[in-house]
N, CA, C and O of each residue as an XYZ file, in Angstrom:
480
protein
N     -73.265      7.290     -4.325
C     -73.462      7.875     -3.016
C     -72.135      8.363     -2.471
O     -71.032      7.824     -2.572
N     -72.505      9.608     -1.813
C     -71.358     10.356     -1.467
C     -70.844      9.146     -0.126
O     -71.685      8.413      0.396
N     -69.379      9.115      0.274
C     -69.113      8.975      1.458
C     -68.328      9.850      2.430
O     -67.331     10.417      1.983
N     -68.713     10.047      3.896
C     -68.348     11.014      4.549
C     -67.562     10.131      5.643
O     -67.606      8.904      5.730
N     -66.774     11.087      6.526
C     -66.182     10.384      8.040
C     -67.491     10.330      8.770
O     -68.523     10.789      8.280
N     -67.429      9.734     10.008
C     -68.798     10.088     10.798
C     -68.826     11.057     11.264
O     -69.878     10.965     11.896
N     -68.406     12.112     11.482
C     -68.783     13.715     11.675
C     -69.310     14.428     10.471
O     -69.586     15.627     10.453
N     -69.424     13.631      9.502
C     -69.400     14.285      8.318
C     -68.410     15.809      7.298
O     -68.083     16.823      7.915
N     -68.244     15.723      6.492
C     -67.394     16.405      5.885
C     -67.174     17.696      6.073
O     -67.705     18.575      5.394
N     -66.149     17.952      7.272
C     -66.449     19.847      7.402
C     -66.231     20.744      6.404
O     -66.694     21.884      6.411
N     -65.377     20.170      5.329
C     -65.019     21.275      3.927
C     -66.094     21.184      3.346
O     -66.597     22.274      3.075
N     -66.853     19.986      2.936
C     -68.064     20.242      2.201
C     -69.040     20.922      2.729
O     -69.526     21.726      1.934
N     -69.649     20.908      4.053
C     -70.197     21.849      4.749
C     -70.083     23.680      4.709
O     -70.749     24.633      4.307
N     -68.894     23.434      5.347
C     -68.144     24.941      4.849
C     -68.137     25.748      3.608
O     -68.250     26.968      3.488
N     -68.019     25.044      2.918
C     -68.069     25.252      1.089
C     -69.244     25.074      0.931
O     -69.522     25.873      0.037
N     -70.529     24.329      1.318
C     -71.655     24.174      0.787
C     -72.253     25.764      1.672
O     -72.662     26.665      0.939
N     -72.258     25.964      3.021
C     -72.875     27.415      3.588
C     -71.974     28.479      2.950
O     -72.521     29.574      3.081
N     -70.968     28.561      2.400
C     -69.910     29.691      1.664
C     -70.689     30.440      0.738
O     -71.160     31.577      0.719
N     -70.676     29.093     -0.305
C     -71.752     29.175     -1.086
C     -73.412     29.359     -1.473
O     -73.829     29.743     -2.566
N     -74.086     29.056     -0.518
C     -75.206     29.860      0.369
C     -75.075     31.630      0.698
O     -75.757     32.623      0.446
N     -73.715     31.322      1.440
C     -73.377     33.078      1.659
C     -73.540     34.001      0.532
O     -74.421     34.852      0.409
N     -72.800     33.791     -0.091
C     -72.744     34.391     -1.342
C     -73.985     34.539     -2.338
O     -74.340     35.658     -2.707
N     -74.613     33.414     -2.749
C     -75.718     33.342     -3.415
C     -76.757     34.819     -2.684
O     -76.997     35.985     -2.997
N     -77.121     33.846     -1.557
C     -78.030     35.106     -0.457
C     -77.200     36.674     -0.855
O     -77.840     37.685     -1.144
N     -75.931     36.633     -0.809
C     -75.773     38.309     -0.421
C     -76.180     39.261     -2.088
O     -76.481     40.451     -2.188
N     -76.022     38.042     -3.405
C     -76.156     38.226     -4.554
C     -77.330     38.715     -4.441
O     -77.629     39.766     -5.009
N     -78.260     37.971     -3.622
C     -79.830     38.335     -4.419
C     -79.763     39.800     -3.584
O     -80.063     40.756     -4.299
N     -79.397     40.155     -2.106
C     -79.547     40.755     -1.599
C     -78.953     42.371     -2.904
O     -79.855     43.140     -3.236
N     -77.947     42.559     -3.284
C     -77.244     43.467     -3.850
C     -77.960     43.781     -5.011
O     -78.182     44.928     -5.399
N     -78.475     42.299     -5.801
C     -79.524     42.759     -7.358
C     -80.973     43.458     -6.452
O     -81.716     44.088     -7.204
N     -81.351     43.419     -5.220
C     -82.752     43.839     -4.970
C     -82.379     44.982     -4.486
O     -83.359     45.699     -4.283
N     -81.245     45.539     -4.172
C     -81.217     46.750     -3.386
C     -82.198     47.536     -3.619
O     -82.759     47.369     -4.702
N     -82.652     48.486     -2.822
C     -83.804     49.982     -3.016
C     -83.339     50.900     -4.011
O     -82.278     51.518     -3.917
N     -84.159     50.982     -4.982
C     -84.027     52.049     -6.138
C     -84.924     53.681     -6.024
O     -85.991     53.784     -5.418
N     -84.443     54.496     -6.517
C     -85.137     55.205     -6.260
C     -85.609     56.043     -7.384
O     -84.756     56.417     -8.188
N     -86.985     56.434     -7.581
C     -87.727     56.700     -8.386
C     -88.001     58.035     -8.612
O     -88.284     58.555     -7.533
N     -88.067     59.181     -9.934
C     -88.082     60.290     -9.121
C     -89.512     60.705    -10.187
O     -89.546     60.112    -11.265
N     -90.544     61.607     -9.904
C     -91.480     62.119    -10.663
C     -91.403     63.505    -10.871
O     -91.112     64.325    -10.000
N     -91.732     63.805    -12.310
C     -91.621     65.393    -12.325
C     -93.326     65.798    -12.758
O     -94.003     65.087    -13.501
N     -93.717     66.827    -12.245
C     -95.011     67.343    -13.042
C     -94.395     68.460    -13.712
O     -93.488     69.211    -13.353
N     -95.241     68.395    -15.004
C     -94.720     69.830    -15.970
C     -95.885     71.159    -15.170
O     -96.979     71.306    -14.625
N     -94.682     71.854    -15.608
C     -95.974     73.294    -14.899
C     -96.370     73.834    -15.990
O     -95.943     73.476    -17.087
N     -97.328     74.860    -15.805
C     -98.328     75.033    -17.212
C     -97.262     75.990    -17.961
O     -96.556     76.892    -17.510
N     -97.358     75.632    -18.858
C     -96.890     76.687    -19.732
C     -95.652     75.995    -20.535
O     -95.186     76.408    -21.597
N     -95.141     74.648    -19.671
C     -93.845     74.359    -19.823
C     -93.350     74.002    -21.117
O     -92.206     74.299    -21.461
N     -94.376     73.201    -22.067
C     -93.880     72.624    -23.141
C     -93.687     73.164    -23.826
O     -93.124     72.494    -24.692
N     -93.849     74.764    -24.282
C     -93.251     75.529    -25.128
C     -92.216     76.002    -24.651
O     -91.688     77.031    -25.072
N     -91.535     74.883    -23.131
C     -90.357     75.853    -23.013
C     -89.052     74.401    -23.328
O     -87.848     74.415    -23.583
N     -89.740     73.651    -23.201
C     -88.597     72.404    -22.863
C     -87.515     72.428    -23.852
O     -86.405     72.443    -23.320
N     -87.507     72.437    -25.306
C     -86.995     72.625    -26.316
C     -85.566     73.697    -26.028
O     -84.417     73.562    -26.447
N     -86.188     74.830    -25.110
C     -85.052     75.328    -25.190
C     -83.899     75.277    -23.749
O     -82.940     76.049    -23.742
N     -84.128     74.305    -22.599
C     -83.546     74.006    -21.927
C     -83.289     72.348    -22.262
O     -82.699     71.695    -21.402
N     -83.675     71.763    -23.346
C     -83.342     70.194    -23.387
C     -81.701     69.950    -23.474
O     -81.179     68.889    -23.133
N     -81.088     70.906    -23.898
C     -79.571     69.896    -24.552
C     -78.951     70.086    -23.230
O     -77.904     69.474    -23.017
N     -79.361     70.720    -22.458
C     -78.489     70.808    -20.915
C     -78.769     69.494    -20.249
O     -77.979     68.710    -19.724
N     -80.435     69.409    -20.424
C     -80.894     68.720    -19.722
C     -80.799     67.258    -19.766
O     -80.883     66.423    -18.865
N     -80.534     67.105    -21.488
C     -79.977     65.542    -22.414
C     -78.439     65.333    -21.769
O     -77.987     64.191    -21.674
N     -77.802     66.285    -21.411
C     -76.334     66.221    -20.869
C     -76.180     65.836    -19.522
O     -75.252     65.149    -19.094
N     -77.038     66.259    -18.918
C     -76.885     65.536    -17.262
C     -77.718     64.390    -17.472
O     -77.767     63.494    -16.629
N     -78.187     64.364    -18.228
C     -78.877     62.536    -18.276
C     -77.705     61.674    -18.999
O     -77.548     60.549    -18.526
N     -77.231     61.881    -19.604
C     -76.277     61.160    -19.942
C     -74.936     61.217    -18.873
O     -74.574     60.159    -18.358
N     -74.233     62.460    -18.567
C     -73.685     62.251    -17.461
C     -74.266     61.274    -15.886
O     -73.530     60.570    -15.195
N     -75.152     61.422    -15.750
C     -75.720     60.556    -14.938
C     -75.753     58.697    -14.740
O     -75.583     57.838    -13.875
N     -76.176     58.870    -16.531
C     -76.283     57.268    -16.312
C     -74.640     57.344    -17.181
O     -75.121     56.433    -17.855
N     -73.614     57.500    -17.611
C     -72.235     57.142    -17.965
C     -71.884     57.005    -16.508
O     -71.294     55.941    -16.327
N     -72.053     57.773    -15.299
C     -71.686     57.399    -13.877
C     -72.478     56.428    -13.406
O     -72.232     56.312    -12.205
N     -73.313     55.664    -13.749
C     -74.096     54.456    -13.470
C     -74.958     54.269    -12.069
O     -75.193     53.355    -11.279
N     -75.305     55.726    -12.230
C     -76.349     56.145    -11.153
C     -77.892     56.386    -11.623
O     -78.831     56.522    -10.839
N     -77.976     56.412    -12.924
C     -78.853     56.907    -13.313
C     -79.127     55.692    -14.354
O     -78.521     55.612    -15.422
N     -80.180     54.679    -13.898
C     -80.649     53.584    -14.610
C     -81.793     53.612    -16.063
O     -81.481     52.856    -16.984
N     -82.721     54.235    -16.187
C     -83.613     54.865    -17.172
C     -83.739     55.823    -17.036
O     -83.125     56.440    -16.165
N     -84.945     56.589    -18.173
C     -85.265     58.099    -17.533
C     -86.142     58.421    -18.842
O     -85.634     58.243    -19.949
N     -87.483     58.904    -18.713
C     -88.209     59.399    -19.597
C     -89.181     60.036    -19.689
O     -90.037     59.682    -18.879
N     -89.592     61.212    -20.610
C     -91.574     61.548    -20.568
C     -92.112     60.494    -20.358
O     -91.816     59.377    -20.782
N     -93.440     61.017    -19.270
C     -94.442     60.178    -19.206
C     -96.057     61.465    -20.161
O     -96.320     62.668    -20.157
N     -96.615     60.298    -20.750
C     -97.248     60.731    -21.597
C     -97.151     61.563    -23.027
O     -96.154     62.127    -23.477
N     -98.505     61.476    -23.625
C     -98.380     62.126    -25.301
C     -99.182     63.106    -25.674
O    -100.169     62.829    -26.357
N     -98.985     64.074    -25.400
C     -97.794     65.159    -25.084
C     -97.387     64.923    -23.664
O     -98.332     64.640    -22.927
N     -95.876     64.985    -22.945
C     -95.841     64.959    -21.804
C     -96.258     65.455    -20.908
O     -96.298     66.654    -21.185
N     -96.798     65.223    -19.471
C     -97.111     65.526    -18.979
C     -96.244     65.962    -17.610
O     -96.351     66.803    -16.718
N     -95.248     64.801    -18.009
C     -94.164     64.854    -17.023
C     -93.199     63.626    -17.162
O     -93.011     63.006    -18.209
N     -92.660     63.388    -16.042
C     -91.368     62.516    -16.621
C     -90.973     61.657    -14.933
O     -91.180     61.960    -13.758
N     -90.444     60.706    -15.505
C     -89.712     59.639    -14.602
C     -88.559     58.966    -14.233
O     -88.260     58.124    -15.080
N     -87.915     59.006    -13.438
C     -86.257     58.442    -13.821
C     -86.311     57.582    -13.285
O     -87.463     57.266    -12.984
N     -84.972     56.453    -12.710
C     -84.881     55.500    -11.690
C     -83.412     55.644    -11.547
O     -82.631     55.591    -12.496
N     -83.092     55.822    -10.355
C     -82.004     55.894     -9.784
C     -81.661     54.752     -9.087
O     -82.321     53.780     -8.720
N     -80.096     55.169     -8.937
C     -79.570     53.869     -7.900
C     -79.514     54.483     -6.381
O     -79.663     53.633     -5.503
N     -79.262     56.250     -5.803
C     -79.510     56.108     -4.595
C     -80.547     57.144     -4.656
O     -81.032     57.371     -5.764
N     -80.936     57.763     -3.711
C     -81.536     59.204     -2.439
C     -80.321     59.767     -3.242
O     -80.574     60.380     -4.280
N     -79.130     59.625     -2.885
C     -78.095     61.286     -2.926
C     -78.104     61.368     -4.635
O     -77.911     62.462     -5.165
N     -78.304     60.322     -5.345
C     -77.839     60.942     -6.902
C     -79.385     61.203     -7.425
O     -79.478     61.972     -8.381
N     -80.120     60.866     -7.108
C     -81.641     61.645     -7.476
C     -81.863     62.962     -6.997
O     -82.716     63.704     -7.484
N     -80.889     63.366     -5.766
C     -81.571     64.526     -5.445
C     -80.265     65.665     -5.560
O     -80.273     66.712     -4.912
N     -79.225     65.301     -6.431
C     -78.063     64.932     -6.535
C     -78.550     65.997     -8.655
O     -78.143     67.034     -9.178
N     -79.501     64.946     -9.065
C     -79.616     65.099    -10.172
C     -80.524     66.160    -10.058
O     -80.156     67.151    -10.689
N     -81.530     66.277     -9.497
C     -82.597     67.064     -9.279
C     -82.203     68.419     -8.892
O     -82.808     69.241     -9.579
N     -81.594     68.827     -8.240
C     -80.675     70.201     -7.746
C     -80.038     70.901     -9.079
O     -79.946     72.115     -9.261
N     -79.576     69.763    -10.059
C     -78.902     71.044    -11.015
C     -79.750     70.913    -12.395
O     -79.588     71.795    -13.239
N     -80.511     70.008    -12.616
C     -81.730     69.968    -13.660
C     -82.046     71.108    -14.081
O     -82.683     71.870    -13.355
N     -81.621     71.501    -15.492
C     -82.196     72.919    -15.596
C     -83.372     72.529    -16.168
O     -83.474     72.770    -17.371
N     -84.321     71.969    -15.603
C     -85.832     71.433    -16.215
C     -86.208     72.334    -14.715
O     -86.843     73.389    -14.724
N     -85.832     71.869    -13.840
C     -86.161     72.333    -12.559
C     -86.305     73.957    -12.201
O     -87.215     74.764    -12.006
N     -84.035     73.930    -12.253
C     -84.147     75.483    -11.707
C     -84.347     76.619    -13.128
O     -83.630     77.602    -13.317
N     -85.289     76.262    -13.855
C     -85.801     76.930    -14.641
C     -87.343     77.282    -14.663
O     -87.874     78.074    -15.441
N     -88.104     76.387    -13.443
C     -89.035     76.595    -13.336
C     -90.143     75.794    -14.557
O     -91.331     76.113    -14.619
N     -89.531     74.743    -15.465
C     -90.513     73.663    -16.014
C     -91.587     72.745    -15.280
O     -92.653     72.301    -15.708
N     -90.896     72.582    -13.885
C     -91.362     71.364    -13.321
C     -91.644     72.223    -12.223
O     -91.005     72.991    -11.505
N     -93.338     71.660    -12.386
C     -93.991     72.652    -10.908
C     -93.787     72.039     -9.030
O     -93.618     72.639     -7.969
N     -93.927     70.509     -9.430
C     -93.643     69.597     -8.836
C     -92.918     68.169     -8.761
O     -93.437     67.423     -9.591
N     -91.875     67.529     -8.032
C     -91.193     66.965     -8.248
C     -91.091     66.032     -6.689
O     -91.042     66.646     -5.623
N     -91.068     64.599     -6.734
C     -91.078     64.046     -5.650
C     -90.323     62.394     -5.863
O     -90.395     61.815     -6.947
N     -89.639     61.808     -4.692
C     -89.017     60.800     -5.274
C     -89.636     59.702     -4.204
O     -90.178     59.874     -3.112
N     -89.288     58.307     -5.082
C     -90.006     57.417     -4.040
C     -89.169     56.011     -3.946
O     -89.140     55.246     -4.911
N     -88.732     55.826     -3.156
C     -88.445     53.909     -2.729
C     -89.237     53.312     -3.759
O     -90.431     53.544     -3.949
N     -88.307     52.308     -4.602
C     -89.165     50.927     -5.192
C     -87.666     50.037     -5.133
O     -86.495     50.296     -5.407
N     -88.541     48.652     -4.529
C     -87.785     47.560     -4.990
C     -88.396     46.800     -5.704
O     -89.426     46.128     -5.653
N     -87.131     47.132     -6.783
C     -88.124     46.051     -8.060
C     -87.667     44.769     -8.157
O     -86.521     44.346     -8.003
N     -88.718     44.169     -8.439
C     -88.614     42.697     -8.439
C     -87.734     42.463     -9.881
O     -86.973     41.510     -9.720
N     -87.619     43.049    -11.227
C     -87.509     42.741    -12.362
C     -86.696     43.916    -12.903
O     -86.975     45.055    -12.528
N     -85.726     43.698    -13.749
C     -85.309     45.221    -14.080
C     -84.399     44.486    -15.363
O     -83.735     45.185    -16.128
């Protein structure tokens, strides 16, 4: 058994809520808001992707080497469209502005959304 003065131990206190602090602000920083972005292919697109991909493989990799850009992939077989996950709003829309998937007219529609994920 621990022994204390009768006020009990203010360093252990101090050090025991410090440590509280920290823990709490940890979970707070791993849950931050991610942001999600969706693309729809527009008709016609998949006979075009092939020839805007290596631009498009290059800002995905520039993206996540800057560690803004967490996954990123087709959704569906044949795609139908595609999904990323970002770390803010400014680098999704950031990424989305120079996408030559985009300003090429592949992607008819494109929209991003808040998720906090529990698991990643």
């Amino acid at each position: 058994m621990k022994q204390t003065a009768p006020l009990g131990n203010t360093f252990s206190v101090c050090r025991d809520t410090l440590l509280w602090l920290v823990y709490r602000w940890a979970l707070l920083k791993i849950r931050i808001m991610k942001i999600v972005s969706f693309y729809e292919m527009a008709p016609g697109a998949l006979s075009k992707v092939m020839d805007h991909y290596p631009v498009h493989r290059a800002r995905l990799d520039e993206f996540h080497a800057r560690g803004v850009l967490l996954m990123a992939g087709p959704l569906g077989n044949p795609p139908e469209g595609a999904m990323a996950i970002f770390t803010t709003r400014e680098a999704a829309e950031e990424f989305i502005k120079g996408d030559p998937f985009v300003t090429n007219d592949l992607v008819s529609k494109w929209r991003l959304v808040e998720w906090n994920a529990a698991f990643i």
